[in-house]
C-alpha positions as CSV (number, residue, x, y, z in Angstrom):
1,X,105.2,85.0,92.5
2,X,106.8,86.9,95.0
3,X,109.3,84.8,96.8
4,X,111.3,87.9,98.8
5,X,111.0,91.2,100.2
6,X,112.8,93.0,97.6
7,X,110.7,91.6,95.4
8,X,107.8,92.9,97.2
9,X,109.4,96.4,97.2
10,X,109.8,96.1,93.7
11,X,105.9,94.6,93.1
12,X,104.5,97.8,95.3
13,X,106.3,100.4,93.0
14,X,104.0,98.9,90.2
15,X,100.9,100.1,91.6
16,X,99.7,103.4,90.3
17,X,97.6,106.1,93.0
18,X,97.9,104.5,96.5
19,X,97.5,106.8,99.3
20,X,98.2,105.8,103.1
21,X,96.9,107.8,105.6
22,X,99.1,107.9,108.9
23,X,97.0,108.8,112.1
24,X,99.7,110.6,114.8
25,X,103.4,109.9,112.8
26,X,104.7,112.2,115.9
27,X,107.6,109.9,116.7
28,X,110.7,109.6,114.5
29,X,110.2,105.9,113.4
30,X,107.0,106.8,112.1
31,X,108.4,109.8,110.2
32,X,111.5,108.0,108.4
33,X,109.6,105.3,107.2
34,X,106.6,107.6,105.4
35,X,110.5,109.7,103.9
36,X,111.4,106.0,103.0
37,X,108.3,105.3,101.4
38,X,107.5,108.2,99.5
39,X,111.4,108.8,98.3
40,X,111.4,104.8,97.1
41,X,108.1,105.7,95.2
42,X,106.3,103.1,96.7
43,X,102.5,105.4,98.1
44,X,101.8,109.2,98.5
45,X,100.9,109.4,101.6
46,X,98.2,111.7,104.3
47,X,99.6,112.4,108.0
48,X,97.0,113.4,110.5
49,X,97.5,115.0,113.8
50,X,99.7,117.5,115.3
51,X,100.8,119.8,112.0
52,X,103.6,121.7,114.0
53,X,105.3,118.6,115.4
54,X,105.1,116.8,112.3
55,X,106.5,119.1,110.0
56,X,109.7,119.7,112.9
57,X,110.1,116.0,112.7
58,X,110.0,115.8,108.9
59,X,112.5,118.6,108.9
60,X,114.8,117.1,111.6
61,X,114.7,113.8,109.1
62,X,115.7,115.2,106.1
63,X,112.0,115.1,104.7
64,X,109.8,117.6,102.5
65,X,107.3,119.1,104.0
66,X,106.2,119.6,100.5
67,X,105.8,115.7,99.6
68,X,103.0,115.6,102.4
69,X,99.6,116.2,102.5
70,X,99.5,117.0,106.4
71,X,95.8,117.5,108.6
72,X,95.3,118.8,111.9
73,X,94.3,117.1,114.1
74,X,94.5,117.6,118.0
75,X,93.9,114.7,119.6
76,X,95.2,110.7,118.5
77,X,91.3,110.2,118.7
78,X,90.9,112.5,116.5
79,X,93.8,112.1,114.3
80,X,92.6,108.0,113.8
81,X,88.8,109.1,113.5
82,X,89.5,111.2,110.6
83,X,92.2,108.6,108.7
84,X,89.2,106.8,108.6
85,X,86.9,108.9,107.3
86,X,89.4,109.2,104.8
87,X,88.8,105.6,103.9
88,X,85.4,105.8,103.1
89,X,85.9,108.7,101.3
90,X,87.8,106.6,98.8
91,X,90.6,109.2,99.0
92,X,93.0,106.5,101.0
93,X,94.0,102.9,100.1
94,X,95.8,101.6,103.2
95,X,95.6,103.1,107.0
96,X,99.4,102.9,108.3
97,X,99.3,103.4,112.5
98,X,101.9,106.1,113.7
99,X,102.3,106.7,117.5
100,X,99.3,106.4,119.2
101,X,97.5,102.9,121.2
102,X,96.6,100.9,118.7
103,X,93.0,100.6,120.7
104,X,92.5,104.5,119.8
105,X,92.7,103.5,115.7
106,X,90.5,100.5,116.4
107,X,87.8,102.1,118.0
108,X,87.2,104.4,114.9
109,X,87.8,101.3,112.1
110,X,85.1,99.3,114.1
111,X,82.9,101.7,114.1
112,X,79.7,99.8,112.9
113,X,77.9,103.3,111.5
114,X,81.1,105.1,110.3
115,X,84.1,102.6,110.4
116,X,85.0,99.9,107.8
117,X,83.6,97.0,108.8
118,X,82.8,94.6,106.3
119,X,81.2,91.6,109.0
120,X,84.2,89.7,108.0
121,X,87.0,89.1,110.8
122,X,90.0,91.0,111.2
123,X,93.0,89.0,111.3
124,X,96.5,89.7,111.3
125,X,99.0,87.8,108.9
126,X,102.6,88.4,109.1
127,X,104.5,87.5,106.4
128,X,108.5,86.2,106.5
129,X,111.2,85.5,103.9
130,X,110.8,81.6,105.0
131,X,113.9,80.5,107.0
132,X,114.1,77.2,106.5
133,X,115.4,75.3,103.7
134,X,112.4,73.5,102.0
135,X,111.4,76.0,99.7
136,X,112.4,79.5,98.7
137,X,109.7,81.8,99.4
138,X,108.0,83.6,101.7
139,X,105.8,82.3,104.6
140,X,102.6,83.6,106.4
141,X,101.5,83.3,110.3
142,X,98.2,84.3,111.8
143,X,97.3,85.2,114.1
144,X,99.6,86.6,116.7
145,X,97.8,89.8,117.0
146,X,94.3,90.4,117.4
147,X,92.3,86.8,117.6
148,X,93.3,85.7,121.3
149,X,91.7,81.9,121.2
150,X,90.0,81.8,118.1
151,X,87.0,78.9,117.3
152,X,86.6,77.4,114.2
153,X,84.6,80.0,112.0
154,X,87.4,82.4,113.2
155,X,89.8,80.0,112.4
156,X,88.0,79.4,109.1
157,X,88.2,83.1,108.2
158,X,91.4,83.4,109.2
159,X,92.6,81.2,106.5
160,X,90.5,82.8,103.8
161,X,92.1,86.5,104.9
162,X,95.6,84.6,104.8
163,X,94.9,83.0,101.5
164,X,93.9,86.3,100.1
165,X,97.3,88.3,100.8
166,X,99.2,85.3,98.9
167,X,96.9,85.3,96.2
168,X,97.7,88.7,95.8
169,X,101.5,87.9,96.6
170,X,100.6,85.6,93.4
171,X,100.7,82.1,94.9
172,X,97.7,80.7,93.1
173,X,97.5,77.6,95.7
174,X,98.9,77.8,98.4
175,X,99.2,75.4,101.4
176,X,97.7,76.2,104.8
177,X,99.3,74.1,107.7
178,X,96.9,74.1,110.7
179,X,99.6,74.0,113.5
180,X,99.3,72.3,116.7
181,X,102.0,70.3,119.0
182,X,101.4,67.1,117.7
183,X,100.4,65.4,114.3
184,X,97.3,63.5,115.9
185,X,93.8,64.2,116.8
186,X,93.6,64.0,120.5
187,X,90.5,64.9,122.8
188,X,92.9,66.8,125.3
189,X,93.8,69.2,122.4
190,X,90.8,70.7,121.0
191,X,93.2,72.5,118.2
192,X,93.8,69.4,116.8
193,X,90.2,68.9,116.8
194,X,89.7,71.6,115.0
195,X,92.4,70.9,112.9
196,X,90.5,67.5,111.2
197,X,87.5,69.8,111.1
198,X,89.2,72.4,108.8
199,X,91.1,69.8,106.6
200,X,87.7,68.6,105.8
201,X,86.0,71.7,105.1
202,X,89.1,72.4,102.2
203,X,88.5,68.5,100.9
204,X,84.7,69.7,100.8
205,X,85.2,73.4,99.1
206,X,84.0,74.7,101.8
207,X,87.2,76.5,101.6
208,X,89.1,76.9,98.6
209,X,91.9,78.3,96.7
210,X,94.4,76.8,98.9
211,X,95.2,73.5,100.2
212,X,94.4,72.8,104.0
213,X,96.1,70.2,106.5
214,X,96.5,70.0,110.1
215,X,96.6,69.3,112.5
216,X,100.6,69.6,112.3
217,X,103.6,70.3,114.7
218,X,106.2,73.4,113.1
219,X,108.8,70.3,112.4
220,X,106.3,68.3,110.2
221,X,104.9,71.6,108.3
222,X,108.7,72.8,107.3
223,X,110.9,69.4,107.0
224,X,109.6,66.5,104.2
225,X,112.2,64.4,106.1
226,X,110.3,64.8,109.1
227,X,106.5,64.0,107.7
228,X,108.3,60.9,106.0
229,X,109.6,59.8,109.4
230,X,106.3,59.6,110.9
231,X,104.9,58.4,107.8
232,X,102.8,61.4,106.8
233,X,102.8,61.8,102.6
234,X,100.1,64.7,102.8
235,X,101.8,67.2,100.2
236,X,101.0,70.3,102.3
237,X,103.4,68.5,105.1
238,X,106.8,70.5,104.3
239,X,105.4,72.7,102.5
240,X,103.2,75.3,104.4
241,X,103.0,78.6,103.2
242,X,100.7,79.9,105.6
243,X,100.6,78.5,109.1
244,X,97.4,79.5,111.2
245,X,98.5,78.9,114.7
246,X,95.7,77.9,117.6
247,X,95.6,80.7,119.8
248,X,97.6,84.6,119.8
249,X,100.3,83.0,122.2
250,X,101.9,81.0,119.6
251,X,101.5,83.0,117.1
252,X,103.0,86.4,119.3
253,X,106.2,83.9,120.4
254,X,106.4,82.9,117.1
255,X,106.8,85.8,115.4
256,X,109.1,87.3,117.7
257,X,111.5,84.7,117.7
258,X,111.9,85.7,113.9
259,X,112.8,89.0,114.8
260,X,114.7,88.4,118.4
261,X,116.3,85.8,117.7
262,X,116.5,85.1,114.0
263,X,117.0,88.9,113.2
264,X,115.3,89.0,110.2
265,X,112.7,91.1,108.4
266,X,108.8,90.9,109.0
267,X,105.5,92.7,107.5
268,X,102.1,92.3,108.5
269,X,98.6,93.0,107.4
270,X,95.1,93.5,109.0
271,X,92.7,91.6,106.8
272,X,89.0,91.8,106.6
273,X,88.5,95.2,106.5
274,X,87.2,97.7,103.8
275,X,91.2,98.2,103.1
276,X,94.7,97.3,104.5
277,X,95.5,98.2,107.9
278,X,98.6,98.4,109.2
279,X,99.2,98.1,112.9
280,X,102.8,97.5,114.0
281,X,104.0,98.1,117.6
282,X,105.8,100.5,118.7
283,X,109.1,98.5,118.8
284,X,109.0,97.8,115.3
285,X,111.6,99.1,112.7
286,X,111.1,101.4,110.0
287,X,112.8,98.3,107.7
288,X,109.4,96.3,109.0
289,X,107.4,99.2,108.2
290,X,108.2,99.6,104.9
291,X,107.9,96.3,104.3
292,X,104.4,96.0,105.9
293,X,103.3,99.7,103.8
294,X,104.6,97.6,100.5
295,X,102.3,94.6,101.7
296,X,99.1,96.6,102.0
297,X,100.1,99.1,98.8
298,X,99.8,95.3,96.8
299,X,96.8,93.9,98.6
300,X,95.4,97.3,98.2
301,X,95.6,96.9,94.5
302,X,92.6,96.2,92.4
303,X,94.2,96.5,89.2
């Protein structure tokens, strides 16, 4: 079980022939973290877009041209479109985004003749070293990306593409808190609504390998002391692994207050694709890049 990020660094070294393809790395962040990458021996990698600019920036950065396989490409539409052609060629294992609108890669992935759909939903789960003090390990959060006010199938699947990155993190079970503001089901709050709905389905096996339980404030899900207070003995309360928050406001505050105001590492994953993807804004680090390229090399992995 992975329970920290140099853990994961050290897990993603293990696995043998993974190739990310990079659409448009024509800005500097984008370029140091494919040099990180490739000189911790973590993926190989294939840049796609303008071949002058990116060799000047590898140079400028202390990289190899020579380490790269690098494609033309003239336009970021062009650049993404072919990344993913890539992908259904088998010939790469995770799609990392480099400087281009994140709407220009989509458009090409959800392709429904040539992209890599797989009619499940894409989700986005960020993952955290957890920062509280009720278990060491690390802690997932979708969705503050992609699903703006998900329903309960969305919801659903959103669990089942969380549960699948901490299988592969190797957490054989773990525990899904369905977060909400409060602990009871209320009319007024339709989350918590759906929160009794998709405690049931887990009790059911409607969805498995995990254990489900909501609905639940962020002080009951992290703090035993807290559930005991208000007389809640579920064993998922204080101890959620993977929180699946009610709509993408939550989850986008939430996971910037990790990094704004806790200052501490994040990765992230697009699930529910044919492979990884890896969309990380434009403000993000190359730390949380390399992190997030070590997250999709292992959920990549079908060894």
């Amino acid at each position: 079980m992975i329970i920290d990020f140099d853990g994961l660094l050290d897990e993603a070294k293990k696995v043998k022939n993974a190739v990310v393809g990079v659409p448009s790395p024509e800005d500097a962040t984008s370029i140091k973290t494919v040099i990180d990458v490739k000189q911790k021996g973590i993926a190989e990698f294939i840049l796609c877009g303008n071949k002058e600019k990116i060799e000047k920036l590898l140079l400028e950065n202390k990289g190899n041209i020579e380490d790269f396989e690098i494609i033309q490409a003239d336009t970021e539409e062009e650049a993404a479109k072919e990344i993913v052609k890539l992908a259904n060629e088998g010939r790469v294992q995770v799609i990392l985004k480099g400087f281009l609108a994140t709407a220009s890669l989509m458009k090409p992935i959800l392709d429904k003749e040539t992209g890599l759909r797989t009619g499940n939903l894409l989700s986005d789960i960020l993952i955290v070293e957890n920062p509280a003090d009720n278990y060491k390990g690390l802690l997932g959060m979708s969705d503050g990306g992609l699903n703006i006010l998900p329903n309960l199938k969305q919801k659903k699947e959103m669990i089942e593409n969380g549960v699948k990155v901490f299988h592969k993190l190797g957490y054989n079970t773990p525990n899904v808190g369905i977060m909400t503001a409060v602990e009871k089901v209320k009319d007024s709050m339709p989350s918590t609504i759906d929160a009794k709905a998709l405690t049931e389905m887990n009790e059911k096996g409607e969805i498995s390998g995990c254990n489900v339980y909501g609905p639940l404030a962020l002080d009951i899900a992290v703090s035993r002391e807290a559930a005991e207070h208000k007389g809640i003995t579920n064993p998922v309360a204080g101890m959620v692994h993977i929180m699946i928050v009610p709509n993408v406001e939550s989850g986008n505050l939430l996971g910037k207050s990790f990094t704004y105001y806790l200052k501490i590492p994040v990765a992230h994953v697009v699930m529910g694709a044919k492979i990884p993807i890896l969309i990380p804004s434009r403000n993000e680090s190359e730390v949380d890049k390399l992190y997030s390229v070590a997250l999709g090399v292992i959920i990549s992995n079908n060894g």
